[in-house]
C-alpha positions in Angstrom: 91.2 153.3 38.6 92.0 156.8 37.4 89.6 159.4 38.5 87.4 161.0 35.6 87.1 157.2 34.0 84.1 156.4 32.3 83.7 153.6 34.4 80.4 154.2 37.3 82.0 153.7 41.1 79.5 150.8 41.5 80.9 149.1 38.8 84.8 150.1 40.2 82.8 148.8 43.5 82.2 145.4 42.2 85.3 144.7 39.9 87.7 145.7 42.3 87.1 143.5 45.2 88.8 140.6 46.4 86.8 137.6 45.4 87.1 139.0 41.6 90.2 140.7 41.1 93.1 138.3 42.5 95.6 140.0 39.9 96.2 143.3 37.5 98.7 143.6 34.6 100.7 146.7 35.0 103.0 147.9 32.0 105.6 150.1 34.2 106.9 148.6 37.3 107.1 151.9 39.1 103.4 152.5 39.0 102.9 149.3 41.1 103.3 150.8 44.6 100.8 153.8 43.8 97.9 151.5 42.0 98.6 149.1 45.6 98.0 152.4 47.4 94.8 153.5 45.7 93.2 149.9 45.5 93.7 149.9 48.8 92.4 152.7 50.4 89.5 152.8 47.7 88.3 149.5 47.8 90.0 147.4 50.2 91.4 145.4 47.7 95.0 144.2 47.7 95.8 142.5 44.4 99.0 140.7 43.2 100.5 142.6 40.2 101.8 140.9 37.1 104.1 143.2 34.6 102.1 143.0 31.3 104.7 143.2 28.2 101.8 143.4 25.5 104.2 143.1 22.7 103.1 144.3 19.2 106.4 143.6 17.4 109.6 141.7 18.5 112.0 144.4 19.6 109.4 145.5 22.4 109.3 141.3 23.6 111.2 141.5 26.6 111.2 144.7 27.8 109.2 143.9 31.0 110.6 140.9 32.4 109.4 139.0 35.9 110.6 136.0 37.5 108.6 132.6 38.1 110.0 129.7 39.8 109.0 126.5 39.1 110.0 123.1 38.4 109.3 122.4 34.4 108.0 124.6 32.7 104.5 124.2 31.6 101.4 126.1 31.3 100.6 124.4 34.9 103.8 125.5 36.5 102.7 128.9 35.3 99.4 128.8 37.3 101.0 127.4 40.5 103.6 129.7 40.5 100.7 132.0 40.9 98.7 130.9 43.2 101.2 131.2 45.6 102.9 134.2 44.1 104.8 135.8 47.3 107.4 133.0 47.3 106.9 132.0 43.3 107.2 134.9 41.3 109.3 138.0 41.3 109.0 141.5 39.3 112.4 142.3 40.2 115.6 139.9 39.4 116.2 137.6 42.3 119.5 138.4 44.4 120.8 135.2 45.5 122.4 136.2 48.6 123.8 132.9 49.6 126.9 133.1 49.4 127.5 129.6 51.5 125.8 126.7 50.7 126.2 123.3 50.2 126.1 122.1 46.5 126.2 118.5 46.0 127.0 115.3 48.1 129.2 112.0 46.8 129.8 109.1 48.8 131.9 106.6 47.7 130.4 103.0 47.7 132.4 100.5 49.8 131.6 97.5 47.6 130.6 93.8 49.2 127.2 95.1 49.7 127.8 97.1 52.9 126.9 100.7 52.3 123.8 101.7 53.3 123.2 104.7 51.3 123.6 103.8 48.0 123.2 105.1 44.2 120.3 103.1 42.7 117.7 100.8 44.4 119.2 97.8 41.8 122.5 98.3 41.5 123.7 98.6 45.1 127.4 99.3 44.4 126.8 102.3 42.9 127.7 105.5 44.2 125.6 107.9 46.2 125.5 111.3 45.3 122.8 114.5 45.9 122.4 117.9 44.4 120.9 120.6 46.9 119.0 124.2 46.5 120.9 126.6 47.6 117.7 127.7 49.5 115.1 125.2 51.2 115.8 121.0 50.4 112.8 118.8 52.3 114.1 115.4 52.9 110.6 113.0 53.7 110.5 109.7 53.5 109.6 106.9 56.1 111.5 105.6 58.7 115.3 104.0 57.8 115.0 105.5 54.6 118.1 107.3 55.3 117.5 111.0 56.0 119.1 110.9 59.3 121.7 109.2 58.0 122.4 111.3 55.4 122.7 114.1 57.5 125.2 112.5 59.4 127.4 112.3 56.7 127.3 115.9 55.8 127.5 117.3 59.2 131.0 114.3 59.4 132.3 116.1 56.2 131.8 119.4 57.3 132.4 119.5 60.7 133.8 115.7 61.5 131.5 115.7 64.6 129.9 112.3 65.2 128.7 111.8 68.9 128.2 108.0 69.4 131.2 104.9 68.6 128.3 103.4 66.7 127.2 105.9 64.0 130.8 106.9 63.3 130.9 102.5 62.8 128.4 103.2 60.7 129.2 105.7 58.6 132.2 103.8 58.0 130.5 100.8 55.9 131.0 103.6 53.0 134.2 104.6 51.6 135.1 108.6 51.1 133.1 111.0 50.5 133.1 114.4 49.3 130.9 117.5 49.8 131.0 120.2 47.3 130.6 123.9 48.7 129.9 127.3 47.5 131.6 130.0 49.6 131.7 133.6 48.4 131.5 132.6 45.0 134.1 130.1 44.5 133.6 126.6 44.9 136.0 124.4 47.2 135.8 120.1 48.0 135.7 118.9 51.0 137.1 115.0 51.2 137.0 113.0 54.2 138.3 109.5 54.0 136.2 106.6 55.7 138.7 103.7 56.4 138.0 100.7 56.0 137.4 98.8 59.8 137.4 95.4 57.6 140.9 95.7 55.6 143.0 95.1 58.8 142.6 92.9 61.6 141.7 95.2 64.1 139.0 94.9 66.7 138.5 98.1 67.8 137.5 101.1 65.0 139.0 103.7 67.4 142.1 102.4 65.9 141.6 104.0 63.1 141.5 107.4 65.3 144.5 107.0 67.3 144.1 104.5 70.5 145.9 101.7 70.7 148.1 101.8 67.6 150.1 99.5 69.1 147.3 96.5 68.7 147.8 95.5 72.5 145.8 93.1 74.5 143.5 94.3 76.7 143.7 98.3 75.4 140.4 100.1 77.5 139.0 101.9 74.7 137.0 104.9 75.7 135.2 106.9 72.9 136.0 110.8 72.8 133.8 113.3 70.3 136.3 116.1 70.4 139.5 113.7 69.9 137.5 111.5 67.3 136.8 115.2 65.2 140.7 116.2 65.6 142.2 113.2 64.4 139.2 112.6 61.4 140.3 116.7 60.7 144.0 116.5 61.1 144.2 113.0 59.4 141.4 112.1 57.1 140.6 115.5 55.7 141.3 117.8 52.7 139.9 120.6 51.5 140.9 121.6 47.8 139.4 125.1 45.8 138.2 124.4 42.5 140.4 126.7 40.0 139.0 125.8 36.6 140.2 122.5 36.0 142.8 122.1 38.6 142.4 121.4 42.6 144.2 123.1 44.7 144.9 122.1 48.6 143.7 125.2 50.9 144.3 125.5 54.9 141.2 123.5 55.8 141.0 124.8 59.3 140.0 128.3 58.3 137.9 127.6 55.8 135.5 124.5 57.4 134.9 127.2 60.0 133.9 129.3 57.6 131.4 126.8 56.2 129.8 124.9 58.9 128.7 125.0 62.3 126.5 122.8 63.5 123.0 120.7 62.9 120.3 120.7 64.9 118.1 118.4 66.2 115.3 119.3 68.2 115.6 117.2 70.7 118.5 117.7 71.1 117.6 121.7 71.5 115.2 120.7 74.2 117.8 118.6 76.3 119.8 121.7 76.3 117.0 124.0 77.3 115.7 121.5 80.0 119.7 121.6 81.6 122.8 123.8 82.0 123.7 123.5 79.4 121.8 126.3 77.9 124.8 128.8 79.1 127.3 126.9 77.1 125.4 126.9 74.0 124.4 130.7 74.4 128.4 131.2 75.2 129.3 129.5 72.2 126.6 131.3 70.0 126.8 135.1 71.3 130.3 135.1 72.7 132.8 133.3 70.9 135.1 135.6 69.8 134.3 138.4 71.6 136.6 140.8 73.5 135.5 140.6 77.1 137.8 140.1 79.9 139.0 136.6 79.9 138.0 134.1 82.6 141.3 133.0 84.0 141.3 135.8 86.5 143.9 135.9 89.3 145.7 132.3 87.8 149.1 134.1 87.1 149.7 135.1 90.9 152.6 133.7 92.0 152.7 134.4 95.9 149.5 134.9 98.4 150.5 138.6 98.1 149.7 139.0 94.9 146.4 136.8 94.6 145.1 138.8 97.7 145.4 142.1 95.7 143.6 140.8 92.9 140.8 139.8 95.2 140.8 143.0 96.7 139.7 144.1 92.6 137.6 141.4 92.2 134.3 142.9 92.1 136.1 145.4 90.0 136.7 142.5 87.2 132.9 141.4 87.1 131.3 144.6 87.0 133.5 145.0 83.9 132.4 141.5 82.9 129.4 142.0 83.7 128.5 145.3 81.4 130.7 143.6 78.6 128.2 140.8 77.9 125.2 142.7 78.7 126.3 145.0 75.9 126.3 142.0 73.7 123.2 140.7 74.8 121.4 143.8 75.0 122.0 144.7 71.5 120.3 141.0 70.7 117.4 141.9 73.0 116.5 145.2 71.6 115.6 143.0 68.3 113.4 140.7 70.1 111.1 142.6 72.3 108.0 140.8 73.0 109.5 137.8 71.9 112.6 136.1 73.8 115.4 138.1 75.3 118.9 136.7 76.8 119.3 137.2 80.7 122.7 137.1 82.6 123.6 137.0 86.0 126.4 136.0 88.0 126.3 134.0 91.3 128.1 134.8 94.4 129.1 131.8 95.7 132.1 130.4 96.8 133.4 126.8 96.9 135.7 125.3 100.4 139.0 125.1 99.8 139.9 120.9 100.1 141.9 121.8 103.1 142.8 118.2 103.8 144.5 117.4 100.7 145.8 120.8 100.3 147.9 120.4 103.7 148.0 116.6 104.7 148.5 115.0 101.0 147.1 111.4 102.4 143.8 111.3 104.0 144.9 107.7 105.3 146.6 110.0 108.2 144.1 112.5 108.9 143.7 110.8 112.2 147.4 111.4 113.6 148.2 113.5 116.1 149.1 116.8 114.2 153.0 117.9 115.5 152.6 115.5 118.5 149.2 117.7 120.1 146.2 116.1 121.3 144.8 117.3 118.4 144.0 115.4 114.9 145.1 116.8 111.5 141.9 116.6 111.0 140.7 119.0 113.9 143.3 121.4 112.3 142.1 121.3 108.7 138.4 122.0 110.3 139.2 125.1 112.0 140.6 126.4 109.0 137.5 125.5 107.6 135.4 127.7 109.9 138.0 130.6 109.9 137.2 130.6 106.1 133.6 130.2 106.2 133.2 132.9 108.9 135.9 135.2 107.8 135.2 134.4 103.4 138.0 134.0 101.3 139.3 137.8 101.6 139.5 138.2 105.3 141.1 134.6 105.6 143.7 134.7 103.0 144.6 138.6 105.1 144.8 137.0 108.5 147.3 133.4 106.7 149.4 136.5 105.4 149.6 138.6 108.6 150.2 135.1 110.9 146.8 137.0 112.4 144.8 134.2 113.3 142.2 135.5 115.9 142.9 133.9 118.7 139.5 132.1 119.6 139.7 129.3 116.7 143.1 128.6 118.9 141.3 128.5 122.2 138.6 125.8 120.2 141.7 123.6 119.1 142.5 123.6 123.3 138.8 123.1 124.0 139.1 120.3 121.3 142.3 118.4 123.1 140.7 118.7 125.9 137.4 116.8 124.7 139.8 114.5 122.6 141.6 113.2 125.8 138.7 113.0 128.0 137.2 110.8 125.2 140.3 108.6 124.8 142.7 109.0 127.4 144.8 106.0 126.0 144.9 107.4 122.2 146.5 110.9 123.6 147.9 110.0 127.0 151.6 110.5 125.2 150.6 113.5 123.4 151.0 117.2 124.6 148.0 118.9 125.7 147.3 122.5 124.5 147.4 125.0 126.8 148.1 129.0 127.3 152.5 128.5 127.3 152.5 126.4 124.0 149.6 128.1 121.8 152.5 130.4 120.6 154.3 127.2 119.2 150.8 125.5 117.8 150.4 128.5 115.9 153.6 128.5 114.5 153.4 124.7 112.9 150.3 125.9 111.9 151.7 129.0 109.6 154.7 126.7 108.6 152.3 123.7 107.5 150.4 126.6 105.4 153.5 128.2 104.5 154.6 125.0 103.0 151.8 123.6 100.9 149.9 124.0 97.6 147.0 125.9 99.4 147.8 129.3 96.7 147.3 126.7 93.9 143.8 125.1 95.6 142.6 128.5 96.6 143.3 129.9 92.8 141.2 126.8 92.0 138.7 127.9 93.9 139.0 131.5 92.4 138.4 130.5 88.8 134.9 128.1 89.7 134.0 131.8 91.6 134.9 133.6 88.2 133.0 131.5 86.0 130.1 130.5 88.2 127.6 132.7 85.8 124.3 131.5 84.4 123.1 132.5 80.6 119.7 132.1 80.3 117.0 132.1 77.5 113.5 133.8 78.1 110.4 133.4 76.3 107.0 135.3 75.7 104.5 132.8 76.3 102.1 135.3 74.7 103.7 135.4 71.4 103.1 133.2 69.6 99.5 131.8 71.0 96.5 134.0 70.0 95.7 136.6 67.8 94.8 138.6 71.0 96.6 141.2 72.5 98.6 140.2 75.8 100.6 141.6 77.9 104.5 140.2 77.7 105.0 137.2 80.0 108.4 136.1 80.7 109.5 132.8 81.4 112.6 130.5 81.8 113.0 127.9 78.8 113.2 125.0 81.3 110.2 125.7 83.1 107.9 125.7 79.8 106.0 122.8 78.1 107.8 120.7 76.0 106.1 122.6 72.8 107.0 126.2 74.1 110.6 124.9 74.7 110.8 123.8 71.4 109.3 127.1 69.9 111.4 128.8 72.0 114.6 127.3 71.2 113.7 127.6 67.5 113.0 130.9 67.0 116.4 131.7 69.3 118.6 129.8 66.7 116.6 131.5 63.7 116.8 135.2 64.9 120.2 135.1 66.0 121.3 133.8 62.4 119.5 137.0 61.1 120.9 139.5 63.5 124.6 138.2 63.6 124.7 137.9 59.9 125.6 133.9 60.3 124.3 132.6 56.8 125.9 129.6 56.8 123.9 126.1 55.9 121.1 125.8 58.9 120.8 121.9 58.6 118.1 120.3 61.3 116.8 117.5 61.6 112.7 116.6 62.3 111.8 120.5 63.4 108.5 119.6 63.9 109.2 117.5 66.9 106.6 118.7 69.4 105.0 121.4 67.8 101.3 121.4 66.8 100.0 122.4 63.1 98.4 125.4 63.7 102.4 127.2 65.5 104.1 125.3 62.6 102.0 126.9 59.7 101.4 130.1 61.2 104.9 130.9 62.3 107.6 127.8 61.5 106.7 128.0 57.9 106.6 131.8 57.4 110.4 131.6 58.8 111.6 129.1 57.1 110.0 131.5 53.9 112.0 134.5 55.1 115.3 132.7 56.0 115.6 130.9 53.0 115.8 133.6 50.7 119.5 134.3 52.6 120.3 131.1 54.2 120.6 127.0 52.5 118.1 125.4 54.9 118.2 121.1 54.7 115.5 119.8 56.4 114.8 116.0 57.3 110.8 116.1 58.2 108.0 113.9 58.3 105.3 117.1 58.4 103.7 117.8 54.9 102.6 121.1 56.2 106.7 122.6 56.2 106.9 120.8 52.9 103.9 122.6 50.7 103.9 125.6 52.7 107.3 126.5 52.7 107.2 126.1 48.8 110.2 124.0 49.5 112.7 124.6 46.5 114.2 121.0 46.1 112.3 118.0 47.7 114.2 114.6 48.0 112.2 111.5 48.1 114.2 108.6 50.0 113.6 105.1 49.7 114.8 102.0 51.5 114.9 98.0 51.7 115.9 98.1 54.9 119.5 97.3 54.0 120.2 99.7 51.5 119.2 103.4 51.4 118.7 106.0 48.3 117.1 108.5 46.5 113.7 107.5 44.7 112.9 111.2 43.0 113.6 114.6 43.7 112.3 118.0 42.3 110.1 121.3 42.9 107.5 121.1 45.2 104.8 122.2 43.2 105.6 119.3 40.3 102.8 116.7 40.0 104.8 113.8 40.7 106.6 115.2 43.4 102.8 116.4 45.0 102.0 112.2 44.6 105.4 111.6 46.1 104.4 114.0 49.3 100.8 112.4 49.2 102.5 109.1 49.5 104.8 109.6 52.3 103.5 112.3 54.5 100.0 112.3 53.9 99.3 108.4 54.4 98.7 107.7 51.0 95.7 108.8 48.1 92.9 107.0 49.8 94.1 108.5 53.3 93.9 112.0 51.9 91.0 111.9 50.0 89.1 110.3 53.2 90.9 113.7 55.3 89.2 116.2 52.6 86.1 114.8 52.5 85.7 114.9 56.5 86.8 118.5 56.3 84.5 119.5 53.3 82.0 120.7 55.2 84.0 123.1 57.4 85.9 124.5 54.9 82.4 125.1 52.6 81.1 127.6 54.9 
């Protein structure tokens, strides 16, 4: 490569091209980036570069160490490592920067036959347990072979979420189990005890979580996520650190936050794009924990007096609010340009005041003559419902504090007695018609009835739906990700795309917020490939997965051998089933022949299957 060298430029021309030189042995690491340059610029030639230690005695064996990954270590592993050499081999020491991740998985058996994951396909009783990569684990297997389930169990331990009465049932048939979890480089337990539904005579297992301790007759059961997590955290759960030898008990709130958030499922990622509840789970993501100025606006006011002043600052409040979280989001954005972004806005509208309850308690009276008038409490609670729709909440609290009134909603509760006894003289014959010399008097009842009610507590009500009637939003490039092409950037909502956008959309969202906010806890999802086509899922899905691994434990349940082989998964976990009974057949690196068979087996549709598949394509890929 050096100029002056005997070798001809034709011959440089020929050697150094891609078909023929896929890699070059250098002897320094340092002159790697310059030979890259030259070959470059030269010949168009990007090799990969191996450091060559061409030892002559042993003191120099050694010197010029790189790094292969592999599963056992053969002269094959060697050559597969290779041929995909940006995720297999290293010429610098791997920094594992995970410094959270989930190391192994034991579940207790429950015995009698009744646990569905279990520890050997023979011997049923035994228990379950699972070793994970800290960076990428594949779980494949068929249908019921337990990867859901076993995901279950680990987002349970971690987080003690479990959404349905009947997979929390469920996960009960096993006894405790026990996740063991790295955390800046010291190792802590997590145990969460299963009990036993069958040991007492119970019929209900919410029992077990704090309804109906009592055992009474009759008790309406009513299944609660948030109250089953509490009680399963508060009663079932310990969290020791591992100090040599010894276990010691830790606050386990502080650290399972540090540890866990949540899995994902993609559909479950497209029922929140599709609703509103896209805003929440932005909220939760972006601006939990932030300082912004807190939502329960105006709720401390005591007296009409005071909540009117803090409606006269209102706007005031959300401008604030408003530039707070498009700071936040904004910063986000500027990461992402030509590829999502995070909108906010906040709505202006107002809810009515329940005027009827607020005033009259009992609708069962609404009818009644209000203070012995020909009018209804009802006619009175619906011209203070058009004072407040045409005056808005400002000018109508003013004119209740001032006893201001204007006078023409009186003269319409005159017009309305009128009408009221022309309609049915015998219903109001004994009542007291409204008229010019008792309007004074009407309007004081009036005042008193608002005087004396809860109408500062319902209007407050109505301040904090005002307050927190905003709108998070996720948009996505629909250019992005679909052609080579150049396009111009076209924004659109998540819940007006296609199915597969919404899934691509929501995806890359969870993926580049981990990276920006630094989040490298376990990012555990189940069946990513859920409406996505090949071509997205190798061209983009896999080449994240590569990057995020390298910082992030990724567990993946997945039926697509294309995430699988081109990921380079590090650990793959083959799971079996009998339909009663779940467990682990094999598990190892990716590139290992038996785990290759294994991957042939389950995703592929078999040896015959895929031979038939590369013949068809032969052709195509020949040219």
């Amino acid at each position: 490569m050096k100029k002056g060298s005997h070798l001809s430029g034709a011959y440089k021309r020929q050697v150094f091209t891609k078909e023929n030189t896929r890699f070059i042995g250098v002897k320094n690491i340092n002159s790697v980036e310059g030979s890259k340059n030259r070959l470059l610029t030269d010949f168009n030639c990007e090799p990969n570069f191996l450091l060559d230690n061409d030892s002559h005695d042993i003191d120099s064996v050694g010197k010029n160490n790189m790094w292969i990954k592999g599963g056992k270590i053969s002269f094959k592993m060697f050559q597969e490592a290779l041929l995909d050499y940006t995720v297999s081999v290293s010429l610098f020491e791997p920094n594992f920067e995970q410094k959270s991740y989930i190391k192994g998985l034991y579940i207790q058996s429950r015995g009698g036959d009744r646990s569905f994951l279990t520890g050997d396909k023979l011997e049923k009783d035994r228990d379950f347990f699972l070793t994970f990569s800290p960076s990428m684990n594949c779980l494949i297997g068929g249908r019921g072979t337990g990867k859901s389930t076993l995901i279950d169990m680990l987002q349970f331990v971690l987080s003690q979420d479990c959404d349905k009465q009947s997979k929390l049932e469920f996960l009960c048939n096993h006894a405790n189990a026990f996740v063991l979890y790295v955390l800046e480089d010291a190792e802590y337990i997590i145990e969460v005890s299963l009990p036993d539904v069958l040991q007492e005579n119970r019929d209900n297992i919410l029992q077990y979580y704090g309804q109906n301790r009592e055992n009474r007759y009759g008790y309406p059961y009513n299944y609660n996520s948030d109250s089953i997590k509490e009680w399963t955290r508060s009663q079932y759960t310990k969290v020791y650190k591992v100090e040599g030898k010894f276990f010691k008990l830790v606050d386990k709130t502080r650290i399972l936050e540090k540890m866990f958030d949540r899995r994902y499922s993609v559909n479950e990622l497209v029922r929140t794009a599709d609703g509103e509840k896209i805003t929440e789970f932005i909220s939760d993501l972006m601006l939990k924990n932030k300082n912004l100025p807190r939502p329960n606006y105006g709720l401390r006011t005591q007296t009409l007096e005071s909540f009117e002043a803090k409606l006269q600052e209102l706007d005031k409040y959300r401008r604030v609010r408003k530039d707070s979280i498009l700071k936040i989001i904004d910063d986000f954005n500027q990461t992402q340009v030509g590829k999502l972004r995070i909108c906010y806005e906040q709505i202006d509208r107002w809810e009515v005041p329940d005027f009827e309850s607020t005033l009259f308690k009992s609708n069962s009276t609404l009818n009644f003559s209000f203070e012995n008038y020909r009018i209804s409490k009802r006619d009175v609670a619906d011209i203070l419902y058009l004072v407040y729709q045409e005056l808005g909440i400002k000018g109508f609290v003013n004119v209740i504090l001032k006893q201001n009134i204007p006078n023409r909603y009186f003269i319409l509760l005159k017009n309305i007695s009128e009408e009221n006894f022309a309609k049915h003289e015998n219903k109001w014959r004994n009542n007291s018609e409204i008229n010019d010399s008792n309007i004074p008097y009407l309007k004081t009842s009036i005042y008193s009835l608002i005087a004396n009610s809860s109408l500062l507590d319902e209007l407050k009500r109505v301040l904090k739906e005002h307050v927190a009637n905003e709108r998070l939003f996720l948009e996505f490039n629909i250019n992005s990700k679909e052609t080579s092409q150049h396009l111009d950037i076209l924004y659109k909502e998540v819940s007006v795309l296609s199915l597969g956008q919404k899934v691509v959309a929501m995806l890359d969202f969870l993926l580049a917020y981990s990276d920006y906010s630094k989040d490298f806890r376990p990012l555990i999802i189940d069946q990513p490939e859920d409406n996505l086509d090949n071509r997205y899922i190798y061209r983009h899905l896999v080449q994240q997965f590569r990057d995020v691994k390298a910082q992030r434990q990724i567990i993946l349940a997945t039926h697509n051998a294309t995430i699988v082989t081109n990921s380079m998964t590090d650990q793959v976990v083959i799971m079996e089933s009998d339909g009663a009974h779940a467990w682990i057949e094999s598990q190892g690196y990716v590139s290992e022949k038996f785990i290759k068979n294994h991957i042939i087996n389950q995703l592929e549709g078999g040896r015959d299957s895929f031979k038939h598949k590369m013949s068809i394509y032969e052709t195509a890929l020949s040219e």
